[in-house]
ZAKEDREN-694802 format. One record per residue (C-alpha): residue number from 0; residue in three letters; z, x, y. Coordinates in steps of 0.02 Angstrom, whole numbers, plus 50000, padded with zeros to 5 digits. Last residue first. Layout:
N
PT   num   residu      pz      px      py
PT   NUM      ALA       Z       X       Y
...
This chain:
439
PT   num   residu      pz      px      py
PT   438      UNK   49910   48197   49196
PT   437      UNK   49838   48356   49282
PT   436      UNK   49675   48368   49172
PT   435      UNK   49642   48186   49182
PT   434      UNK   49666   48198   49413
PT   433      UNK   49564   48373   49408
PT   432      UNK   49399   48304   49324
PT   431      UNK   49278   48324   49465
PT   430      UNK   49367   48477   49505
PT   429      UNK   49370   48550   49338
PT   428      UNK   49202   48496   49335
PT   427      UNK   49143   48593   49473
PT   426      UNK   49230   48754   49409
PT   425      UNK   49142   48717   49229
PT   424      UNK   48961   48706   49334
PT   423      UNK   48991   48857   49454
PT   422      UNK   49062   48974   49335
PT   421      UNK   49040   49140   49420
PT   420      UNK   49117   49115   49605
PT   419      UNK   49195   48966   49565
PT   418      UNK   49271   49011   49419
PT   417      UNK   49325   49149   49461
PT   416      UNK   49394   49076   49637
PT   415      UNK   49505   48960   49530
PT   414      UNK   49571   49091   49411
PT   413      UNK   49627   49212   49543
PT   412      UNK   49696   49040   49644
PT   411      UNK   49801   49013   49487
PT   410      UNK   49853   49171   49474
PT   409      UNK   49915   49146   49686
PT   408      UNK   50017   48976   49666
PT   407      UNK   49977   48871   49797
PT   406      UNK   49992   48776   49940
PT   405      UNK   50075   48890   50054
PT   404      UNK   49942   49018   50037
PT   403      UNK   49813   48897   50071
PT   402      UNK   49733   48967   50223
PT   401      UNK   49756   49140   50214
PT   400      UNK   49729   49136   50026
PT   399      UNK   49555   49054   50016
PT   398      UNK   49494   49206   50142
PT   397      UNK   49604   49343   50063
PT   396      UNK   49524   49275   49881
PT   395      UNK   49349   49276   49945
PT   394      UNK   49351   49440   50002
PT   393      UNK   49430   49515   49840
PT   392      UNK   49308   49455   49736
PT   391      UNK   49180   49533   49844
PT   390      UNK   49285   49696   49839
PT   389      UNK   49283   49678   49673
PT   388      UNK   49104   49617   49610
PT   387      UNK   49047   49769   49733
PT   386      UNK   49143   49891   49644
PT   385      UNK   49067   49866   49511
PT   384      UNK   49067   49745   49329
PT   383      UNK   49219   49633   49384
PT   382      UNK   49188   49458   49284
PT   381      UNK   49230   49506   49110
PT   380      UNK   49417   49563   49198
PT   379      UNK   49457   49400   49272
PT   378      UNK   49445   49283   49102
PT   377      UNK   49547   49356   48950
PT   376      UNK   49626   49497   49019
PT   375      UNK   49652   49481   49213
PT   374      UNK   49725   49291   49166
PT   373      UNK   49838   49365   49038
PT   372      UNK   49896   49505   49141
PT   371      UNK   49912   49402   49285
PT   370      UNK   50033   49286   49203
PT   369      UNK   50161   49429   49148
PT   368      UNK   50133   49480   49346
PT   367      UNK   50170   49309   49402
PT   366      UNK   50330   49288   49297
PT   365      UNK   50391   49467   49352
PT   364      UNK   50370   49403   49538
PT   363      UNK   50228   49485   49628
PT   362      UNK   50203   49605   49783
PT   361      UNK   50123   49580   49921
PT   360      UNK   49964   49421   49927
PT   359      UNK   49811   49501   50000
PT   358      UNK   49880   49700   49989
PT   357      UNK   49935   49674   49834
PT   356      UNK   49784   49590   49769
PT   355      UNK   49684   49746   49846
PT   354      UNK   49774   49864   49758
PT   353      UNK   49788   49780   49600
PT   352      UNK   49584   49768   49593
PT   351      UNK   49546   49928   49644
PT   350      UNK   49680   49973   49486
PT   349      UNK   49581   49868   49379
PT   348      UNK   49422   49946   49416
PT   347      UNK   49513   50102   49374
PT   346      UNK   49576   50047   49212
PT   345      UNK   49407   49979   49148
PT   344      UNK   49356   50170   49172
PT   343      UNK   49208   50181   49305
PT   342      UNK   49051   50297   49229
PT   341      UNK   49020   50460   49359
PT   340      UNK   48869   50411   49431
PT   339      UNK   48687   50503   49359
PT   338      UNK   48653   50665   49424
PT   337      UNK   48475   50697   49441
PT   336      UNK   48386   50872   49484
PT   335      UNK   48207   50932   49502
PT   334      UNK   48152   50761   49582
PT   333      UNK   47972   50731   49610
PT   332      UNK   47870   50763   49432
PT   331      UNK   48010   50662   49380
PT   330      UNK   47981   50525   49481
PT   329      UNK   47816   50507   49423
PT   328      UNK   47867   50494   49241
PT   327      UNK   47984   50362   49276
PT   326      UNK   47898   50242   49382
PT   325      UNK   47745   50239   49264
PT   324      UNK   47578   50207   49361
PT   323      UNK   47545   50025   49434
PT   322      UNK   47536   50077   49621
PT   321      UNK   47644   49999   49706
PT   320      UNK   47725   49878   49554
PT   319      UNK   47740   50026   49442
PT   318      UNK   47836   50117   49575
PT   317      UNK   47940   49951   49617
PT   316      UNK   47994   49963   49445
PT   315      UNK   48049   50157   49437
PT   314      UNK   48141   50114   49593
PT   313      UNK   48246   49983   49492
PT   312      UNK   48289   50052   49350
PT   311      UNK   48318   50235   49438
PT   310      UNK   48433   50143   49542
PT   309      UNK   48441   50243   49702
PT   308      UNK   48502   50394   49804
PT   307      UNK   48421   50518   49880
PT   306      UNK   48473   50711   49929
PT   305      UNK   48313   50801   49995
PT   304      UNK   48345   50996   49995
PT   303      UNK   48251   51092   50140
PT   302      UNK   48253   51273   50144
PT   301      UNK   48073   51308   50101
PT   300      UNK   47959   51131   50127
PT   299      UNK   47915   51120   49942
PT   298      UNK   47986   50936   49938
PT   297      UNK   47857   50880   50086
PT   296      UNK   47712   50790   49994
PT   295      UNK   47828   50727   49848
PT   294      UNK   47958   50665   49987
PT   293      UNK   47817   50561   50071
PT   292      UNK   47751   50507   49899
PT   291      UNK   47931   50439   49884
PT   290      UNK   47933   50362   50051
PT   289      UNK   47754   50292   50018
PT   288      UNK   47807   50226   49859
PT   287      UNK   47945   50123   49914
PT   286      UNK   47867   50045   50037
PT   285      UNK   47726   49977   49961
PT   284      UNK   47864   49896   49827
PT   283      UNK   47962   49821   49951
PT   282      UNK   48117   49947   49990
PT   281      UNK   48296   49924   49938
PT   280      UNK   48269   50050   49777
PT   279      UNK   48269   50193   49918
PT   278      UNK   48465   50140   49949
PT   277      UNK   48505   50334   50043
PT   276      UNK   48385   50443   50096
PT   275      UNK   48486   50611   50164
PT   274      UNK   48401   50756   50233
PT   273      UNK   48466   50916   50217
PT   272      UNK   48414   51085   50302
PT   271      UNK   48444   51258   50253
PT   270      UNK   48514   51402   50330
PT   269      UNK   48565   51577   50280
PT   268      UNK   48428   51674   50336
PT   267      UNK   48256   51535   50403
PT   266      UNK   48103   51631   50384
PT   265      UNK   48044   51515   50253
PT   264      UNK   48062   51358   50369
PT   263      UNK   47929   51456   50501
PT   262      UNK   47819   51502   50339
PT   261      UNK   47821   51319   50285
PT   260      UNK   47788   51248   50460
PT   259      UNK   47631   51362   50472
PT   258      UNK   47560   51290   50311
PT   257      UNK   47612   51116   50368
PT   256      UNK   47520   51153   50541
PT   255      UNK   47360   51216   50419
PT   254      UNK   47370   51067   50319
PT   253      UNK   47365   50951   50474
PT   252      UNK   47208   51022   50520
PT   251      UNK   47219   51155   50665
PT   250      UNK   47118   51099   50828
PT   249      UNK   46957   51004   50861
PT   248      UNK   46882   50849   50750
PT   247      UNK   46993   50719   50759
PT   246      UNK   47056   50734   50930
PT   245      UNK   46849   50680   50953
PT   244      UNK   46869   50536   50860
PT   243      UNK   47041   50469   50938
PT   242      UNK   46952   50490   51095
PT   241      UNK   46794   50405   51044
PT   240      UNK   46889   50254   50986
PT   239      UNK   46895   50250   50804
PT   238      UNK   46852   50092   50712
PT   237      UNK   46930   50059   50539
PT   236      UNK   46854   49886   50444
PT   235      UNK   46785   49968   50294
PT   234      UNK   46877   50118   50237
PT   233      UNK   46847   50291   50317
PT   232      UNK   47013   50363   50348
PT   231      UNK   47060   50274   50169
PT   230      UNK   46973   50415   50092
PT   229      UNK   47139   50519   50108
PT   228      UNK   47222   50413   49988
PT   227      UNK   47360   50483   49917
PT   226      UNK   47390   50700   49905
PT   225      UNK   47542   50647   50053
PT   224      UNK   47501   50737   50252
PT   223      UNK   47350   50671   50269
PT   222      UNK   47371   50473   50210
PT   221      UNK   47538   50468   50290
PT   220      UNK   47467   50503   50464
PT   219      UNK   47305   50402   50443
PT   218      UNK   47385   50252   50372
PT   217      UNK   47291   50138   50491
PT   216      UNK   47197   50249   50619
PT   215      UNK   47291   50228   50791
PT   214      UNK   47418   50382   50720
PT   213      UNK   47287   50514   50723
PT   212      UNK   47322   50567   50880
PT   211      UNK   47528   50555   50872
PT   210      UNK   47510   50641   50680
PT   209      UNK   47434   50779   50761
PT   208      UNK   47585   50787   50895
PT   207      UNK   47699   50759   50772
PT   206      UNK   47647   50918   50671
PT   205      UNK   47610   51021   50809
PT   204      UNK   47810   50977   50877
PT   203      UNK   47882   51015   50718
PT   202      UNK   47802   51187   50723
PT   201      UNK   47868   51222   50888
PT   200      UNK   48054   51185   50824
PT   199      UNK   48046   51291   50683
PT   198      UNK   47977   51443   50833
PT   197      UNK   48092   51419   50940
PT   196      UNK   48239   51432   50839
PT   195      UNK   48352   51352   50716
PT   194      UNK   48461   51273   50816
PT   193      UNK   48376   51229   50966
PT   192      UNK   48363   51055   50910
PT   191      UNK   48395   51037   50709
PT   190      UNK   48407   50841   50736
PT   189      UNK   48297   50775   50818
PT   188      UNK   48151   50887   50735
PT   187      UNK   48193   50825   50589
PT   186      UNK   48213   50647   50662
PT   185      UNK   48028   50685   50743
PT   184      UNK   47958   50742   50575
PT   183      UNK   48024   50575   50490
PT   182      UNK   47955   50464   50629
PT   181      UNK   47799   50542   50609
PT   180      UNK   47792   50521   50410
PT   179      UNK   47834   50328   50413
PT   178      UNK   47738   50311   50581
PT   177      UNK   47574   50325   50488
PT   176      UNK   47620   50194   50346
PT   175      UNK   47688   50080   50493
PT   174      UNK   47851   49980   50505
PT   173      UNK   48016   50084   50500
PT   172      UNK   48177   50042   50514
PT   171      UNK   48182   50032   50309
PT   170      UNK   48139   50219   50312
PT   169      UNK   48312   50258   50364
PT   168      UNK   48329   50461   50361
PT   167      UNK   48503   50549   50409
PT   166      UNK   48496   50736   50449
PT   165      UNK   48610   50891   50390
PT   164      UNK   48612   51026   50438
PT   163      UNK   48677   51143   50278
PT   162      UNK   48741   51325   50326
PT   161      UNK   48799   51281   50513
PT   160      UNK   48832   51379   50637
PT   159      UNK   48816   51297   50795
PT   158      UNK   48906   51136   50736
PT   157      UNK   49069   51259   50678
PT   156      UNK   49149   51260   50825
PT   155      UNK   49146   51073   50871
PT   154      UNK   49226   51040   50697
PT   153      UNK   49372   51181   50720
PT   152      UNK   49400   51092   50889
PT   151      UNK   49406   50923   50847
PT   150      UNK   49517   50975   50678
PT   149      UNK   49649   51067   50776
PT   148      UNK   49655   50909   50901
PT   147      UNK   49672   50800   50757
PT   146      UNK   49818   50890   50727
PT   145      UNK   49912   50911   50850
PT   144      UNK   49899   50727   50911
PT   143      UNK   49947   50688   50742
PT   142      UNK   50118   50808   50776
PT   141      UNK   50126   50734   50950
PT   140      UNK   50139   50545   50875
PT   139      UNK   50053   50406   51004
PT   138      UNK   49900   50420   50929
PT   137      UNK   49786   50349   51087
PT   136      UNK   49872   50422   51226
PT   135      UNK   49899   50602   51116
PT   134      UNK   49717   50613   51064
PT   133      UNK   49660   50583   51254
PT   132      UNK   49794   50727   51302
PT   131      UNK   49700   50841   51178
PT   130      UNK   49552   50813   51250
PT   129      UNK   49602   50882   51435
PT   128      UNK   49592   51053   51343
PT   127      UNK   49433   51006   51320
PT   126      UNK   49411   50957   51506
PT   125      UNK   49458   51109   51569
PT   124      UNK   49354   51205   51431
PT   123      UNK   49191   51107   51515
PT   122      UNK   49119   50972   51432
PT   121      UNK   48914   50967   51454
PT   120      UNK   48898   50803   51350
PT   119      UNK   49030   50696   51425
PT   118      UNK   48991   50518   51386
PT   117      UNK   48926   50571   51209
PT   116      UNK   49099   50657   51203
PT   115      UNK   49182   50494   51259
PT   114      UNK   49103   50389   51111
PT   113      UNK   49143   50524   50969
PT   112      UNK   49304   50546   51047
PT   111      UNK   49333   50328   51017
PT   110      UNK   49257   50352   50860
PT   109      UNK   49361   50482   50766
PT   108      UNK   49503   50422   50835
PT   107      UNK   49614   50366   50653
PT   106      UNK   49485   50498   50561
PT   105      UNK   49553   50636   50655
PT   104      UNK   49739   50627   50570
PT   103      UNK   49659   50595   50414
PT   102      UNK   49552   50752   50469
PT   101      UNK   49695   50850   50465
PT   100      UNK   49770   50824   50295
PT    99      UNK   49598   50849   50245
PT    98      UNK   49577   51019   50327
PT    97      UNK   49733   51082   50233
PT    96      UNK   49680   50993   50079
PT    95      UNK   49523   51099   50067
PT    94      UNK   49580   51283   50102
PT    93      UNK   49618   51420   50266
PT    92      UNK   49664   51283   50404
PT    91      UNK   49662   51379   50588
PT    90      UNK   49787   51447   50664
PT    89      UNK   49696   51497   50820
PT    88      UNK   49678   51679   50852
PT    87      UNK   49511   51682   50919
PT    86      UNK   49309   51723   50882
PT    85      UNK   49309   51572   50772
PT    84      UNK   49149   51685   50676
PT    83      UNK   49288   51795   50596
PT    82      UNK   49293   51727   50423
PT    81      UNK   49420   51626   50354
PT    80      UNK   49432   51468   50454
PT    79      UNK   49228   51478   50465
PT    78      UNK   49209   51446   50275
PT    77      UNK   49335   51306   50263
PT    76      UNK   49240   51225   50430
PT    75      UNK   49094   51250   50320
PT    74      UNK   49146   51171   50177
PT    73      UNK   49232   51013   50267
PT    72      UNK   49070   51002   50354
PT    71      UNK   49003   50971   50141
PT    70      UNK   49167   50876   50094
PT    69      UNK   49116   50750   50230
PT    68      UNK   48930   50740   50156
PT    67      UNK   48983   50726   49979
PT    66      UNK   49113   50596   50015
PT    65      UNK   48968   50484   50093
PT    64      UNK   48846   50509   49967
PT    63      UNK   48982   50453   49835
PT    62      UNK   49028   50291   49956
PT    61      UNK   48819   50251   49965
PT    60      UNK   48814   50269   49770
PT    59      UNK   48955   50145   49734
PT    58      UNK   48920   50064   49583
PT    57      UNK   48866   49891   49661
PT    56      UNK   48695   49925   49643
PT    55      UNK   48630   50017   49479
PT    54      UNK   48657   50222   49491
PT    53      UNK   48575   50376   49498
PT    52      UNK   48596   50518   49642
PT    51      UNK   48428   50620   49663
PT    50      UNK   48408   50790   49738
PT    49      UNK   48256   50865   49783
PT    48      UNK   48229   51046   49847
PT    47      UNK   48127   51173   49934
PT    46      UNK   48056   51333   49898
PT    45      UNK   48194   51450   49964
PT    44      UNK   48327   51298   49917
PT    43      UNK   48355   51354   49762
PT    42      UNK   48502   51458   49781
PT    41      UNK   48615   51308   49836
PT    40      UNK   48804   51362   49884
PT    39      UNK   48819   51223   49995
PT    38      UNK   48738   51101   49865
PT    37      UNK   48824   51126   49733
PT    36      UNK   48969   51149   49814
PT    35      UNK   48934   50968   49895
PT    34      UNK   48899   50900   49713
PT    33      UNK   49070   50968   49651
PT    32      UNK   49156   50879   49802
PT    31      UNK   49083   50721   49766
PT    30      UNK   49120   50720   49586
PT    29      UNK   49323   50753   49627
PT    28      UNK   49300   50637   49747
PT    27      UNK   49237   50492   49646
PT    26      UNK   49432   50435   49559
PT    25      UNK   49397   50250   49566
PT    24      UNK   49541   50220   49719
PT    23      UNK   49437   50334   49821
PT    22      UNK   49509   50275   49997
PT    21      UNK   49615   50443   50038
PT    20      UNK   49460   50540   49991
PT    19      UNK   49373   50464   50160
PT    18      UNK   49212   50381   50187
PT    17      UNK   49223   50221   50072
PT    16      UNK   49068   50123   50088
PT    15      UNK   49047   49968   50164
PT    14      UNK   49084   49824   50048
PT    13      UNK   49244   49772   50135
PT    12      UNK   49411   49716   50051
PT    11      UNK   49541   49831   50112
PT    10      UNK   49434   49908   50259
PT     9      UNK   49481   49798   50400
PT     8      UNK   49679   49823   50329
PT     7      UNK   49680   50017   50440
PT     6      UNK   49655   50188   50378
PT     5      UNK   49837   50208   50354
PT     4      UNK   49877   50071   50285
PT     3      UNK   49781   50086   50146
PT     2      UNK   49906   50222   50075
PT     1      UNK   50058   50139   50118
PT     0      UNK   50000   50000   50000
């Protein structure tokens, strides 16, 4: 209970992904973490890299992504706090649970400074050391104060230095074939900035720039940059203004600015760039396969590791749908590593399940629990497959709760919203029937 607390009750029963160890109630942090060494400590990466996380809906991939990518900064800053690149005496945090125990602290403000930093973008030391009085005004407790300032600053030091940068990709926000690869070269180039040099971040730009010109043809961008489809520049119906005609025709091809991007990337010493593409198995079928033919065309780009995560079920089905070849063999010519989800113990979706009964209805009497057993035994338990049955479970039990709680005894109110929520037509009965079942 004391536990949840802490991160506040609008998580208890939500489906958005867990982003802190503190919330892993299933026991995925230890799996997180050992992906994020992976990754960190990639050797691979010289010649590009694709990652895939497997799992049906409801398992929990987004929350597993999510872990991976905090214990990933949480790598560096571990790296920096024992190395000289600080450049000071701070007492910095030398190991994992140090910088966790920290960054709970952080987590309880981490958007408010995220919000005033973007306010403040050129902060001066005065006003960092003005930051600390912020964390104090909205924690309250000097000793968290302390030490979410220690994390702030250990976090801000490390941006410019980073091993793995990382970058988010959405393709579902996207409309347009063309734009799909554009938009995906401009959030690369978003993202590194100045960091990796001049000359990365030139190369970007000649890519988006082509694909700018060619963009007005339908498909054009995707279609030169992915092996698909090229002849579609000239399919019935296209008409090229004379300006988009002549762009055409003069300057490098877009193979020769992917050529040059690759030998910029390659040049890169001790960096490496990660781009995240979470829920591809949401997509419409079209969709789907020009985001993975967009990854196929661009997974030998040195030093950057693609990290997706989908069904494989599911994806591999869309596939076939697209473009009516095998899902599953051209995925694998794609992805060079899969890691299917760790599988969920019974006991551990029962314990997600305790802790957010308990923190709907407190604690139970010892006739309730000896009830609750039975009812979570023969009938509740069948029903909870995921993490998402739970935690929609769960909503519908606070909601029916809050407003009944006086009304009603809370295992029969588990057995009541089971029913409804799975057994329509005997649930409806019951109801229909209640007055020659109660006699």
């Amino acid at each position: 209970m004391e536990k949840d607390q802490q991160f506040g009750d609008e998580l208890k029963y939500s489906d958005r992904p867990i982003v802190r160890p503190g919330e892993d109630v299933l026991g995925r942090a230890p799996f997180a973490l050992a992906l994020a060494r992976a990754i960190d400590g990639m050797v691979l990466a010289s010649d590009g890299f694709v990652i895939a996380i497997n799992g049906s809906w409801g398992l929990g991939k987004t929350s597993v992504v999510e872990l991976t990518l905090r214990f990933l900064a949480h790598l560096e800053m571990e790296r920096a706090s024992n190395t000289t690149l600080l450049g000071d005496e701070s007492p910095y945090p030398k190991n994992m649970t140090e910088l966790e125990e920290l960054a709970s602290s952080f987590d309880k403000v981490r958007d408010k400074i995220t919000a005033y930093d973007e306010l403040n973008l050129n902060v001066t030391a005065a006003q960092r050391n003005h930051q600390l009085g912020l964390f104090r005004s909205w924690l309250r407790d000097e000793d968290e104060a302390n030490k979410a300032d220690q994390y702030w600053r250990l976090y801000r030091k490390i941006e410019g230095h980073r091993r793995t940068i990382q970058v988010r990709f959405s393709p579902w926000v996207i409309a347009g074939r063309a734009e799909l690869a554009s938009v995906l070269f401009s959030e690369l180039a978003r993202a590194l900035g100045d960091r990796l040099g001049s000359d990365v971040k030139d190369a970007f730009a000649s890519i988006i720039s082509r694909l700018a010109e060619l963009a007005p043809v339908a498909g054009a961008g995707l279609d030169l940059v992915t092996p698909y489809g090229a002849g579609k520049l000239f399919s019935a119906g296209v008409s090229w203004s004379s300006k988009v005609a002549a762009s055409s025709i003069r300057g490098p091809t877009l193979d020769q600015l992917r050529d040059t991007l690759k030998r910029r990337l390659r040049d890169l010493k001790d960096q490496r760039i990660l781009v995240i593409i979470d829920d591809l198995d949401r997509l419409m079928p079209s969709e789907a396969v020009e985001m993975v033919s967009l990854v196929k065309s661009l997974g030998d780009l040195p030093n950057v590791i693609y990290l997706l995560s989908y069904d494989e079920n599911n994806l591999a089905r869309l596939i076939k749908e697209g473009i009516k070849l095998d899902g599953r063999e051209f995925l694998s010519k794609i992805v060079q590593y899969s890691v299917d989800l760790p599988i969920i113990g019974k006991d551990k979706m029962g314990e997600l399940f305790e802790a957010d009964l308990i923190s709907i209805a407190g604690s139970l009497t010892d006739e309730q629990s000896q009830r609750l057993s039975a009812a979570w035994y023969f009938v509740i338990r069948h029903y909870l497959r995921t993490p998402r049955d739970v935690r929609l479970y769960a909503n519908s039990i606070a909601m029916a709760w809050s407003a009944e709680s006086d009304h009603v005894d809370i295992v029969d109110l588990l057995l009541i919203e089971a029913l409804r929520l799975h057994e329509r037509n005997l649930h409806d009965w019951v109801r229909d029937n209640l007055e020659e079942l109660t006699q």
